[in-house]
N, CA, C and O atoms as CSV, one atom per row, in Angstrom:
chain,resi,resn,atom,element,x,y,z
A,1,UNK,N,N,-9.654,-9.489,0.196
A,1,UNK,CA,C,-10.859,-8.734,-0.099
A,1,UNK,C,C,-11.957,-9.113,0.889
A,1,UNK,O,O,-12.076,-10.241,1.367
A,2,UNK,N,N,-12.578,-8.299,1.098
A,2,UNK,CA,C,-13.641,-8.766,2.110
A,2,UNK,C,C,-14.728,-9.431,1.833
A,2,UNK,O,O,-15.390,-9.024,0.878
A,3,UNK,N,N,-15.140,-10.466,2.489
A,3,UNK,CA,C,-16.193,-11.027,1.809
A,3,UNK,C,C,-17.631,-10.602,2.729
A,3,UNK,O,O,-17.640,-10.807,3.943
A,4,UNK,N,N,-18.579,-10.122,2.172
A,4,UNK,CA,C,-19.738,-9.796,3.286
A,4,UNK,C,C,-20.261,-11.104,3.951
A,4,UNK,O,O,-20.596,-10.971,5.128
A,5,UNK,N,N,-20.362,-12.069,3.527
A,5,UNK,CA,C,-21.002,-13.848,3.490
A,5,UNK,C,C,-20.001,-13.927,4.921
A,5,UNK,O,O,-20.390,-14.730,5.769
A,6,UNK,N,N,-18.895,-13.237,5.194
A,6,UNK,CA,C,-18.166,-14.068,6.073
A,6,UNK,C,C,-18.193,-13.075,7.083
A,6,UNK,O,O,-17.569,-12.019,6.977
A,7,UNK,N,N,-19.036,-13.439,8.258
A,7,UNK,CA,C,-19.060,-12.662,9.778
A,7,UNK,C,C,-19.002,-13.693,10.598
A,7,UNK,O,O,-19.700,-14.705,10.536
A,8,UNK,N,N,-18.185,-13.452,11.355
A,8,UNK,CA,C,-17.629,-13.846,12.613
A,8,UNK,C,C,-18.396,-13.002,13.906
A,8,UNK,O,O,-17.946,-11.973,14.412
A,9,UNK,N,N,-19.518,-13.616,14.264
A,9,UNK,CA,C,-20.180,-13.072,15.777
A,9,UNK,C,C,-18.876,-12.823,16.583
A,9,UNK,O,O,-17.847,-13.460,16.360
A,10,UNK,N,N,-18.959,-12.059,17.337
A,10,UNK,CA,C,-17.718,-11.830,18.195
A,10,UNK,C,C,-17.904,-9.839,19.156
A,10,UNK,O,O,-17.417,-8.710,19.215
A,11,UNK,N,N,-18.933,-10.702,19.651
A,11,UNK,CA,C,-19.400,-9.717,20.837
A,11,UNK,C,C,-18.511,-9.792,22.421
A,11,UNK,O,O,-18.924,-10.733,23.099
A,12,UNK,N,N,-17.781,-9.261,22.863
A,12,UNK,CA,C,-17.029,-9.499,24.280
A,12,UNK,C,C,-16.114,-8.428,24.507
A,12,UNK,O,O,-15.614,-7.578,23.770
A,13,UNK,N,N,-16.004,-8.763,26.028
A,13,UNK,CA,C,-15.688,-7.664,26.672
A,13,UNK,C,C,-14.135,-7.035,25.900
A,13,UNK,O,O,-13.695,-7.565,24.880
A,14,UNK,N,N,-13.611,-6.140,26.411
A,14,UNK,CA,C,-11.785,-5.838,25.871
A,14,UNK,C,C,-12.140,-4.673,26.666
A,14,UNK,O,O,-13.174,-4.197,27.135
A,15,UNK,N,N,-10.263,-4.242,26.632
A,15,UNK,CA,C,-10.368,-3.108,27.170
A,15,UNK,C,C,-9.174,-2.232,26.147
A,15,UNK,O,O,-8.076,-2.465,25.643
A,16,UNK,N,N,-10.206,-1.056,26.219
A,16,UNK,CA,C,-9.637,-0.310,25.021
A,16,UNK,C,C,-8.409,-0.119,25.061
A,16,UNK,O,O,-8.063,0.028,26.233
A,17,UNK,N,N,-7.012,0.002,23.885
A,17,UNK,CA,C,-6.058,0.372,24.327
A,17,UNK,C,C,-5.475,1.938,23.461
A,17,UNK,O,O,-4.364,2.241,23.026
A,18,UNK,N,N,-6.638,2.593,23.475
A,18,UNK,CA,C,-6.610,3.922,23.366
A,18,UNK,C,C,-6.877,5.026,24.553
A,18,UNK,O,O,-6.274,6.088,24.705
A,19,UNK,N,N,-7.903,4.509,25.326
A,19,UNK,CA,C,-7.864,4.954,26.425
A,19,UNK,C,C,-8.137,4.641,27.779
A,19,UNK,O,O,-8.388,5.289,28.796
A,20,UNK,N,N,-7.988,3.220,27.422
A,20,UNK,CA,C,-7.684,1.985,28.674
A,20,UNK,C,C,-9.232,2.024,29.303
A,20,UNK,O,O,-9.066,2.955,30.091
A,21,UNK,N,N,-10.582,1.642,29.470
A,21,UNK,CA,C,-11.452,1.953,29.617
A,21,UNK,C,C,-11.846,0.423,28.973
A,21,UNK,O,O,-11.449,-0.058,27.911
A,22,UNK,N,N,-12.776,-0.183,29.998
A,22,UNK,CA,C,-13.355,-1.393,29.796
A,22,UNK,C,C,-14.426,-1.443,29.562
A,22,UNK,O,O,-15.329,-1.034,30.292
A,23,UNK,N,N,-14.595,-2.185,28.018
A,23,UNK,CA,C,-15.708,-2.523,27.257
A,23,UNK,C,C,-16.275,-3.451,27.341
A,23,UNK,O,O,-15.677,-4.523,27.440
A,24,UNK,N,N,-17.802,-3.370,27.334
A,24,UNK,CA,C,-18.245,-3.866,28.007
A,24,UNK,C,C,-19.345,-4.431,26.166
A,24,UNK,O,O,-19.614,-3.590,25.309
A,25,UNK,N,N,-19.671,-5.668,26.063
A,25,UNK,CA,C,-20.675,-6.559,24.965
A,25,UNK,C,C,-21.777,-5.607,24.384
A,25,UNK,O,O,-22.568,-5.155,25.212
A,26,UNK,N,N,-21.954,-5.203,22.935
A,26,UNK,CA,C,-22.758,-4.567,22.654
A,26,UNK,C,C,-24.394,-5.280,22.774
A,26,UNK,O,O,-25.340,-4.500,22.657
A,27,UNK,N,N,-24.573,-6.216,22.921
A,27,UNK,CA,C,-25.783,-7.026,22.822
A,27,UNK,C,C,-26.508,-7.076,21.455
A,27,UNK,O,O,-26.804,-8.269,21.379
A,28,UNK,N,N,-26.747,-6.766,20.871
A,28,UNK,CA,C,-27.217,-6.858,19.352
A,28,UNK,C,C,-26.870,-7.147,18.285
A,28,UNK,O,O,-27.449,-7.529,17.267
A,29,UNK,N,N,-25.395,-6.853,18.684
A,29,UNK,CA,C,-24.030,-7.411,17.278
A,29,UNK,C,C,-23.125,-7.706,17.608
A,29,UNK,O,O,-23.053,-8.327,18.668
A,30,UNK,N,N,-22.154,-7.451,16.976
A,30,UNK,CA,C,-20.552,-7.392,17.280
A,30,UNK,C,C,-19.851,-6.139,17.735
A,30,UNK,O,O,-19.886,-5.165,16.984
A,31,UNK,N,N,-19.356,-6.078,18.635
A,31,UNK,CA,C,-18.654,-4.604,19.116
A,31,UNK,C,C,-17.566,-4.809,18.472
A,31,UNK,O,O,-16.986,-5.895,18.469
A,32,UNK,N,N,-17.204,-3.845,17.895
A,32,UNK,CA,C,-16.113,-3.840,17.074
A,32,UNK,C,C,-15.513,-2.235,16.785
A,32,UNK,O,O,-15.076,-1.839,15.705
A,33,UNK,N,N,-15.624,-1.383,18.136
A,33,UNK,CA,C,-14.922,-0.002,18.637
A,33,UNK,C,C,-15.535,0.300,20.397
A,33,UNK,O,O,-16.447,0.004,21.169
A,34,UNK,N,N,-14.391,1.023,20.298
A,34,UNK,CA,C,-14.742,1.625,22.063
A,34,UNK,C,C,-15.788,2.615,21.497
A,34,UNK,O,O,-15.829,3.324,20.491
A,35,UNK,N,N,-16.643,2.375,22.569
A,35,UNK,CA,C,-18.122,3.486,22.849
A,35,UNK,C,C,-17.522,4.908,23.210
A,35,UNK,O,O,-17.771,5.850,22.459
A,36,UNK,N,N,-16.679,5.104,24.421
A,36,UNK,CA,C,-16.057,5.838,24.665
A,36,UNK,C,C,-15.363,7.215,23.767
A,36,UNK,O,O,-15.618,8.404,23.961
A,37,UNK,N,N,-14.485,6.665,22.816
A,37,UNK,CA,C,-13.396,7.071,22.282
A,37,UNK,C,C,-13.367,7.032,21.142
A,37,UNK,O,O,-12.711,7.829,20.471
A,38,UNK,N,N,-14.239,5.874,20.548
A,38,UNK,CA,C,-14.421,5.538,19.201
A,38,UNK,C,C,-13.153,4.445,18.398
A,38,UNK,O,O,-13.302,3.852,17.330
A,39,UNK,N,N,-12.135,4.428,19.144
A,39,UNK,CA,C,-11.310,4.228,18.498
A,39,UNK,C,C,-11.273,2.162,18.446
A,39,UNK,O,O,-11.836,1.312,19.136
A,40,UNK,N,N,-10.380,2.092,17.348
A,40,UNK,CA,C,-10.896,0.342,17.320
A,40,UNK,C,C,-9.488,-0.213,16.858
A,40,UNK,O,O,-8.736,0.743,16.670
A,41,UNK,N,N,-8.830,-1.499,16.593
A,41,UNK,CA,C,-8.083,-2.083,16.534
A,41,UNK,C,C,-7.927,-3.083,14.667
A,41,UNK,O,O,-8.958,-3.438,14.097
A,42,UNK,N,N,-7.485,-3.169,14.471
A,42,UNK,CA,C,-7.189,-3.055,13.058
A,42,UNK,C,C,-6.869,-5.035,12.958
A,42,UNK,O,O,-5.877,-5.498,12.395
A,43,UNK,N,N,-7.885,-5.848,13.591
A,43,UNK,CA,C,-7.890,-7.031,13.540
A,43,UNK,C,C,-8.470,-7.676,12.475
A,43,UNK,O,O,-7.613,-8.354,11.908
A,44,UNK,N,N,-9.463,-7.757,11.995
A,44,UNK,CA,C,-9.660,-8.501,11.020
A,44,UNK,C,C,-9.860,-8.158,9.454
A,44,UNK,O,O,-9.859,-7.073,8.873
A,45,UNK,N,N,-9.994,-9.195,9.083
A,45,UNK,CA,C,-9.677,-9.141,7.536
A,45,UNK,C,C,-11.508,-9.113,7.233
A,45,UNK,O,O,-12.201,-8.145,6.920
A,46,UNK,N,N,-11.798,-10.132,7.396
A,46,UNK,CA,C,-13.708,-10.468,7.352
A,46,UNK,C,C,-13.743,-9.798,8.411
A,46,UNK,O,O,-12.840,-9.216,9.012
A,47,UNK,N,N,-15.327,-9.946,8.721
A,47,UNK,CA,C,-15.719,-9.092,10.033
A,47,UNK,C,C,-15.583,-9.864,11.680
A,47,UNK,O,O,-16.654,-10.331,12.066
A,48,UNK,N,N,-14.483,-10.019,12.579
A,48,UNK,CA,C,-15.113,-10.988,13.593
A,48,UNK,C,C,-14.080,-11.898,13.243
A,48,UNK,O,O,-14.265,-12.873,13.971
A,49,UNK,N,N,-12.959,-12.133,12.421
A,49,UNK,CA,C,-12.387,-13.351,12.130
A,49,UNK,C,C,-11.086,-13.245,12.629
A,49,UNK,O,O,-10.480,-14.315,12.576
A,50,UNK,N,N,-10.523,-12.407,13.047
A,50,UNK,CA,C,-9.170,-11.691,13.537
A,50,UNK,C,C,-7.968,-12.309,13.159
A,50,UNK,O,O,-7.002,-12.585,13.871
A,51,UNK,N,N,-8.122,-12.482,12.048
A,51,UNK,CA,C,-7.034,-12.766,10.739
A,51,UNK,C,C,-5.998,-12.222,10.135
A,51,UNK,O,O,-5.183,-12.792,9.409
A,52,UNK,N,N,-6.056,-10.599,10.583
A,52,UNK,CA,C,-4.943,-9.430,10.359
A,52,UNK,C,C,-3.975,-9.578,10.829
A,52,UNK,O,O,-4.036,-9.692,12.054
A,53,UNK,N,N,-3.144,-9.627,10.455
A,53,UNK,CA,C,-1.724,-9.330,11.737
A,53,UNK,C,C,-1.002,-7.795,11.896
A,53,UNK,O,O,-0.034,-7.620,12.636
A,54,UNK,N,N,-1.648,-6.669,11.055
A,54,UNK,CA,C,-1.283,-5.665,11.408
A,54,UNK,C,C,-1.608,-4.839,12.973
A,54,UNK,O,O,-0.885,-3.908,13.326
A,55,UNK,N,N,-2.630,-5.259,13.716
A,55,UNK,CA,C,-3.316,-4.786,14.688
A,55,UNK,C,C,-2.503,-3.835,15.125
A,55,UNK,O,O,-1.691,-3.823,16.050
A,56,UNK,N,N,-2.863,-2.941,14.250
A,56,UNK,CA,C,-2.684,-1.317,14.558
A,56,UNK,C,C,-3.934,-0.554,14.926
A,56,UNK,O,O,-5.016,-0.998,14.541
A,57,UNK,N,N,-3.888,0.360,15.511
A,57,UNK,CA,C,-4.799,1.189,16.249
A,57,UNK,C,C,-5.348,2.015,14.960
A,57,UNK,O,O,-4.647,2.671,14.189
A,58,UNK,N,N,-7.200,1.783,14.879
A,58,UNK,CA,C,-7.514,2.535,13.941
A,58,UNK,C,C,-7.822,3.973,14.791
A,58,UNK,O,O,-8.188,3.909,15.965
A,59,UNK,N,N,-7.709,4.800,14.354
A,59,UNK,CA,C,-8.169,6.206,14.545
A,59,UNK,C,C,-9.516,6.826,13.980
A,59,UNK,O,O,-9.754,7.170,12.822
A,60,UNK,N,N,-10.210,6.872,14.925
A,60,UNK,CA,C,-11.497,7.621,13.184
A,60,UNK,C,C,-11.355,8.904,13.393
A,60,UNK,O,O,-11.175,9.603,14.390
A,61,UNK,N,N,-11.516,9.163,11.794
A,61,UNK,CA,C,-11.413,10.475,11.565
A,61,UNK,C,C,-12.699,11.423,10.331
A,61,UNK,O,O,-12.483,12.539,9.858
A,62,UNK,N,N,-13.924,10.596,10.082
A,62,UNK,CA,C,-14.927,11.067,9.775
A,62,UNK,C,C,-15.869,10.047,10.134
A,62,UNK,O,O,-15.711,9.048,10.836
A,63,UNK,N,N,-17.241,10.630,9.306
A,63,UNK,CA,C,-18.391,10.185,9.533
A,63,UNK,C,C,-19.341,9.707,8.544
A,63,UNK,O,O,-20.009,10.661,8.145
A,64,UNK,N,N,-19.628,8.753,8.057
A,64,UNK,CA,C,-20.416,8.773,6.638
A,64,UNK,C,C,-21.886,8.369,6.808
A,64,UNK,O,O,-22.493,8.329,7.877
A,65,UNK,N,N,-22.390,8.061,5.524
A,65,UNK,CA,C,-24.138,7.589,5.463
A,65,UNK,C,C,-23.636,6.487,4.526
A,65,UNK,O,O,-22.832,6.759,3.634
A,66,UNK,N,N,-24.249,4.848,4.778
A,66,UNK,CA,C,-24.087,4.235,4.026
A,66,UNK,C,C,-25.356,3.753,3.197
A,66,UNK,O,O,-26.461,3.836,3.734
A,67,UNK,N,N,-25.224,3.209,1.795
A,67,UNK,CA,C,-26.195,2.887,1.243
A,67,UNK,C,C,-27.745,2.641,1.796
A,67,UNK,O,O,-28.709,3.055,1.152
A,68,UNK,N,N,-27.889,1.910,3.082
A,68,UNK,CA,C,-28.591,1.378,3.673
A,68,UNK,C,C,-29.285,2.108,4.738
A,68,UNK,O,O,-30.069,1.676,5.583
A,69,UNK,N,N,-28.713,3.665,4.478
A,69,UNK,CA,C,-29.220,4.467,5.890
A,69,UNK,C,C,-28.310,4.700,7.100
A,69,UNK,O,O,-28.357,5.735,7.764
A,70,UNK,N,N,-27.611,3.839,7.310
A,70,UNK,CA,C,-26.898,3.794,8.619
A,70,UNK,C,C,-25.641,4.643,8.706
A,70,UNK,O,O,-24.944,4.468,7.707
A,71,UNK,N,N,-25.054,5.617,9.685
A,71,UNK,CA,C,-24.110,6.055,10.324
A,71,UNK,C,C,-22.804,5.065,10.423
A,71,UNK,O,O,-22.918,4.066,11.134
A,72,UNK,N,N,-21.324,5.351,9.598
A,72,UNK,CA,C,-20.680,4.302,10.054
A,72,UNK,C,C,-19.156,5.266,10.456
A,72,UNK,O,O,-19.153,6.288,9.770
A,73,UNK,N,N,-18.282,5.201,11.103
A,73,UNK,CA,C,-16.954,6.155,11.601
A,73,UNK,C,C,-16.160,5.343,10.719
A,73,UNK,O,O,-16.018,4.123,10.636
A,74,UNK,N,N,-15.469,6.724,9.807
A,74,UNK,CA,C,-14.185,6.274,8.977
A,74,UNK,C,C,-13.385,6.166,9.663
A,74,UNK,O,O,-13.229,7.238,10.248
A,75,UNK,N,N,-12.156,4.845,10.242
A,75,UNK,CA,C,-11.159,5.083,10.832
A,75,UNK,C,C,-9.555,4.506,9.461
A,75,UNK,O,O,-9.629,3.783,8.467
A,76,UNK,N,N,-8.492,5.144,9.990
A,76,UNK,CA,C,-7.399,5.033,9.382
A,76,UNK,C,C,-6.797,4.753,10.552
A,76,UNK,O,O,-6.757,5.319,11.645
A,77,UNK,N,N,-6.171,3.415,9.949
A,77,UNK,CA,C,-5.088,2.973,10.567
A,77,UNK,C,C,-3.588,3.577,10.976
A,77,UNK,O,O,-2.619,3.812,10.255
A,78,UNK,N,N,-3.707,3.681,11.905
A,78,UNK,CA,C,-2.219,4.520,12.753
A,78,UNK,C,C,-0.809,3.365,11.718
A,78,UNK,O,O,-0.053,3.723,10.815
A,79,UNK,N,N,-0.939,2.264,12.242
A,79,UNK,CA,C,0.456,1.616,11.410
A,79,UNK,C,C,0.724,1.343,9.829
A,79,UNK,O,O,1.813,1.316,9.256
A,80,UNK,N,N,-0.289,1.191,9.405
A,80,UNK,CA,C,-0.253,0.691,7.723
A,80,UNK,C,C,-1.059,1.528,7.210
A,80,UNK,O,O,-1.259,1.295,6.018
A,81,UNK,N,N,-1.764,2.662,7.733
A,81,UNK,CA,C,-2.476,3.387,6.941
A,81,UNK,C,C,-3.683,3.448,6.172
A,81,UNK,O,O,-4.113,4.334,5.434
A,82,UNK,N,N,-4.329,1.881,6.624
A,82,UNK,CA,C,-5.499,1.333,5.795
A,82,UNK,C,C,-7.021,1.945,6.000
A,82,UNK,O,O,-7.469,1.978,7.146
A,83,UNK,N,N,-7.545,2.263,5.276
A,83,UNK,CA,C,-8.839,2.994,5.465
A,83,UNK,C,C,-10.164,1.756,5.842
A,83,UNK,O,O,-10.382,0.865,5.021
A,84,UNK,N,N,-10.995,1.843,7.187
A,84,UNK,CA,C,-12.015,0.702,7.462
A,84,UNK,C,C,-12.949,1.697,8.249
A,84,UNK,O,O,-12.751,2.737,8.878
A,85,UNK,N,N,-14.114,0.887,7.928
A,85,UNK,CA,C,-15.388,1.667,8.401
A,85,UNK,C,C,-16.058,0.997,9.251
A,85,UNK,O,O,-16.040,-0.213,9.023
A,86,UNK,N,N,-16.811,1.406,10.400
A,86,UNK,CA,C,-17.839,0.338,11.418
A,86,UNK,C,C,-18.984,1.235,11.621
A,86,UNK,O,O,-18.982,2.455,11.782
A,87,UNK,N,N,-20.358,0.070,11.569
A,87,UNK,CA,C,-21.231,1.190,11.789
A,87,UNK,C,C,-21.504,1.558,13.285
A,87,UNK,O,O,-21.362,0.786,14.234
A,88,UNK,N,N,-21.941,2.929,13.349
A,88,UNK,CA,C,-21.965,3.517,14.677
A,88,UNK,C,C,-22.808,2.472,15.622
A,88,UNK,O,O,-23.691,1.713,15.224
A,89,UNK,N,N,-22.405,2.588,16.751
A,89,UNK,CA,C,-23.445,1.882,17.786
A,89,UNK,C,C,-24.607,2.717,19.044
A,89,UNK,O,O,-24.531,3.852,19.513
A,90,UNK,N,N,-25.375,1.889,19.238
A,90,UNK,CA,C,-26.865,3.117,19.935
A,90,UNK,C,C,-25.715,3.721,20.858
A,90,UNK,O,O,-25.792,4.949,20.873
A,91,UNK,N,N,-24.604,3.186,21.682
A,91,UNK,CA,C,-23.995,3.678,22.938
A,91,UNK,C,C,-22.669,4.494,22.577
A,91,UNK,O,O,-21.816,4.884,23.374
A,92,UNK,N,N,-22.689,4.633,21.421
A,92,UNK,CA,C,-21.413,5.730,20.919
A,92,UNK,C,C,-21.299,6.704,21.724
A,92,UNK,O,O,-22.278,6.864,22.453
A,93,UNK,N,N,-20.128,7.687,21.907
A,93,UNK,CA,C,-20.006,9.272,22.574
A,93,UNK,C,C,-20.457,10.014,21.587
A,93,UNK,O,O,-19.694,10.233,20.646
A,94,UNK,N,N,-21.861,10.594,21.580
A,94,UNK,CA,C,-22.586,11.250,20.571
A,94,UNK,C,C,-21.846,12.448,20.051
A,94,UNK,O,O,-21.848,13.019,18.960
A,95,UNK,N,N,-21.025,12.703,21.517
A,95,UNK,CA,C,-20.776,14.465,21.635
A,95,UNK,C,C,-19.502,14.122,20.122
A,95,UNK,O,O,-19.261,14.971,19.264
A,96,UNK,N,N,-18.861,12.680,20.152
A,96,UNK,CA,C,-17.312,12.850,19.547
A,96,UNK,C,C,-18.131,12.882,18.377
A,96,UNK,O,O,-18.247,13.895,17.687
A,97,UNK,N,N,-18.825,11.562,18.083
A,97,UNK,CA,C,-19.706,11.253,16.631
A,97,UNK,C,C,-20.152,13.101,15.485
A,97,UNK,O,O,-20.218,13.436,14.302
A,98,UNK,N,N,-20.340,13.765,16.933
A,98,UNK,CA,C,-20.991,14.922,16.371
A,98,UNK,C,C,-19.586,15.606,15.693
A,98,UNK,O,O,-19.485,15.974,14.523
A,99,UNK,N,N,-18.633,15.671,16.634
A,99,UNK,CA,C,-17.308,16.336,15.910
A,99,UNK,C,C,-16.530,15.916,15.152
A,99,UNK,O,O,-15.701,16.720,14.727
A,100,UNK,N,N,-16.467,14.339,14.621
A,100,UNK,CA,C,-15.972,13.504,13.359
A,100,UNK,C,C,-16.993,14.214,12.573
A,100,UNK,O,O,-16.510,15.194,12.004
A,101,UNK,N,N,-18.062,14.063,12.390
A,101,UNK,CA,C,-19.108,14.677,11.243
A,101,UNK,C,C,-18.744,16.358,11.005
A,101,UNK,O,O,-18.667,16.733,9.835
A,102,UNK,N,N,-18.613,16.955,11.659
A,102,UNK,CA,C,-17.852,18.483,11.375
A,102,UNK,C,C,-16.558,18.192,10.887
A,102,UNK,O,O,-16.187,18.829,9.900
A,103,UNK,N,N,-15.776,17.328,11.400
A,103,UNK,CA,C,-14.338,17.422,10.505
A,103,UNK,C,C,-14.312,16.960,9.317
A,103,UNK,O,O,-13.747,17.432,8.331
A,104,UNK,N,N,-15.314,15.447,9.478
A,104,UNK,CA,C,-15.313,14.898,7.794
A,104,UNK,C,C,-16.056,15.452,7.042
A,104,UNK,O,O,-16.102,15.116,5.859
């Protein structure tokens, strides 16, 4: 279960392996999806702790509003199917953000 108390800072570079495109440190938080593509990796259990061993490729496939105001991309996991959310970042592809929100 996730615990909110437990974040793992974990800002650094990767390179996406959805569409191979190098990511580059969000500066403010934790990057935790390609800007690009949106798409993110199915590593941790807490936030930042990379404790999963499924690391399957999440896919997002909508867009929500969370309690707090903020924009976050629903992604589903390509291998196990698991539903996880991240909130959007200032450097997202607005144009995709805009077309997850029409599909979801």
């Amino acid at each position: 279960m996730l615990d909110k108390k437990k974040f793992t800072m974990i800002d650094e570079n990767f390179i996406c392996e959805e569409c191979g495109r190098k990511v580059k440190p969000l500066g403010y938080t934790a990057r935790d999806h390609c800007p690009y593509c949106l798409f993110s990796k199915h590593v941790d259990i807490n936030p930042g702790d990379r404790a999963n061993e499924c690391c399957g490729i999440l896919e997002p496939i909508g867009i929500e509003s969370n309690k707090k105001g903020n924009y976050q991309i629903i992604y589903r996991c390509q291998k196990c199917g698991a539903v996880k959310k991240n909130i959007i970042a200032k450097d997202d592809n607005m144009d995709l953000i805009i077309k997850l929100s029409i599909l979801g």
